[in-house]
C-alpha positions as CSV (number, residue, x, y, z in Angstrom):
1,X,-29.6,14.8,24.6
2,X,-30.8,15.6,21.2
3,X,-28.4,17.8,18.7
4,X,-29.9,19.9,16.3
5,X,-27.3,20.5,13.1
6,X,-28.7,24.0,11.3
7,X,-29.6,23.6,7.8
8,X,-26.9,24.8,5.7
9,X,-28.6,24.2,2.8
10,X,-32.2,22.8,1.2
11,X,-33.9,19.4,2.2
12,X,-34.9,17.2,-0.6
13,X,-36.2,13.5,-1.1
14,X,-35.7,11.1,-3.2
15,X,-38.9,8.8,-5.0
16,X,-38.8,5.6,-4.0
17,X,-36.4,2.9,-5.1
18,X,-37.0,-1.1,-5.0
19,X,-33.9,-3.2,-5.1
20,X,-34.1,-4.8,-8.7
21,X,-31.5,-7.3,-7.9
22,X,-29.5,-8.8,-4.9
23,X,-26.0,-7.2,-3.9
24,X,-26.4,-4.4,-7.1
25,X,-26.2,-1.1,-6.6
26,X,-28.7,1.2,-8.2
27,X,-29.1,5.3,-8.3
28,X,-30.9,6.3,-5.1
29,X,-30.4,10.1,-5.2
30,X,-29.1,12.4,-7.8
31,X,-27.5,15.7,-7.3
32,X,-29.4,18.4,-9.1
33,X,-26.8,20.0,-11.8
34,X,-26.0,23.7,-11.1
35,X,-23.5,24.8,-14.2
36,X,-20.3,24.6,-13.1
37,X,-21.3,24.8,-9.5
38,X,-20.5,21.9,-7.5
39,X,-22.6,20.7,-4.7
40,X,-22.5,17.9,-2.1
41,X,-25.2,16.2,-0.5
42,X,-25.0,15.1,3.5
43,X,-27.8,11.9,4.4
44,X,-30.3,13.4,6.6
45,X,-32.7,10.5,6.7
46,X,-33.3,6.7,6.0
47,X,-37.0,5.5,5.4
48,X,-36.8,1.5,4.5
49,X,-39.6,-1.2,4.2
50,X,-39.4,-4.9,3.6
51,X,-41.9,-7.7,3.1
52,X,-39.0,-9.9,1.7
53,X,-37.5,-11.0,4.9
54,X,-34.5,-9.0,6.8
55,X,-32.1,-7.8,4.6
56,X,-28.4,-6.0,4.9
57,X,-28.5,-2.9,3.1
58,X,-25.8,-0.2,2.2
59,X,-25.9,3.4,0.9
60,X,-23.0,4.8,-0.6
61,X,-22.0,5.8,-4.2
62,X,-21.0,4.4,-7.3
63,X,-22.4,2.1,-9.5
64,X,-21.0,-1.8,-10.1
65,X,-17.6,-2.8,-8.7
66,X,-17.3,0.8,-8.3
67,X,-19.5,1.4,-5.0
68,X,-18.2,2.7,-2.3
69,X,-20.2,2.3,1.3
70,X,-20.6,5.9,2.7
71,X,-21.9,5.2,6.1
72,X,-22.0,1.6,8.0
73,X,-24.2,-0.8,6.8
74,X,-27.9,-1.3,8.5
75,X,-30.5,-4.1,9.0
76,X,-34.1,-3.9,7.5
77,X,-36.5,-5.5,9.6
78,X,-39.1,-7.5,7.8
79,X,-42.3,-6.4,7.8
80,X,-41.6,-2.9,10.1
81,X,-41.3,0.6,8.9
82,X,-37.4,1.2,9.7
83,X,-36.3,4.3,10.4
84,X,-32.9,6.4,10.9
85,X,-33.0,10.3,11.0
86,X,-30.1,12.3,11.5
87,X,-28.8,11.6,15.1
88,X,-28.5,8.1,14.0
89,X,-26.5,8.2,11.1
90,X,-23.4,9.5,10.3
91,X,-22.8,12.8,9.0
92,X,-20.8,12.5,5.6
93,X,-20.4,15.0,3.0
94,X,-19.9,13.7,-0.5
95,X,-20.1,14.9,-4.1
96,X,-21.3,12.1,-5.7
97,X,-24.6,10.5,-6.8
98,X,-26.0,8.3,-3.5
99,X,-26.4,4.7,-4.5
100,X,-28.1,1.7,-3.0
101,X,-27.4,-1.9,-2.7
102,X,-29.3,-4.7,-0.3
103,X,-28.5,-8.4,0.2
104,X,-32.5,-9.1,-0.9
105,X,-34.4,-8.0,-4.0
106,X,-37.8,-5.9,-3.0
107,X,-36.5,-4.0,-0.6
108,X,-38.1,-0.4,-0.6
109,X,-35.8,2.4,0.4
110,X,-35.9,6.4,0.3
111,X,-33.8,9.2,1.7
112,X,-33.7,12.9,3.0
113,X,-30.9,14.4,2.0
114,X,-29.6,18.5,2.8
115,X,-28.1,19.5,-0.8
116,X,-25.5,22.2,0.0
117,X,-24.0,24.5,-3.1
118,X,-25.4,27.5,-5.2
């Protein structure tokens, strides 16, 4: 059976991002700024793409030795559109910048995220 979680607040994208560089991190999603308002962000969706061979990949946040896996990691298939929507990923809450990180270079990756906070 398929649950429905309501929106509790707006659906946004991110652009596209292309792993530079094997087992770095890099900015995936950035919270909007709201003043002094702080907002979280919950992974709605994963769209990923590879042409470079199966890869491990890992969203979470912080940049460096500082990243921090939010959610397990997942396989890209090579050469298949991969994708996760909400009832197969975990729902986590975090206020923090979402970051990316994949065992290959070229990997193509972008997200849905619902942005909650005024």
């Amino acid at each position: 059976m398929t649950y429905i979680t309501p929106a509790r607040g707006i659906r946004k994208s991110s652009a596209i991002i292309t792993a530079a560089a094997p087992a770095t991190p890099e900015n995936l999603y950035l919270l909007s700024v709201a003043g002094t308002v702080t907002r979280s962000v919950i992974l709605r969706k994963i769209w990923a793409w590879s042409a470079v061979g199966a890869s491990i990949t890992q969203i979470g946040q912080g940049l460096g030795i500082g990243f921090a896996a939010i959610i397990p990691p997942f396989l890209v298939l090579n050469g298949v559109e991969n994708i996760w929507d909400e009832n197969d990923i975990p729902e986590v809450e975090i206020v923090a910048n979402l970051t990316v990180q994949s065992v290959l270079a070229g990997i193509m990756i972008m997200v849905e995220v619902e942005e909650i906070g005024n």
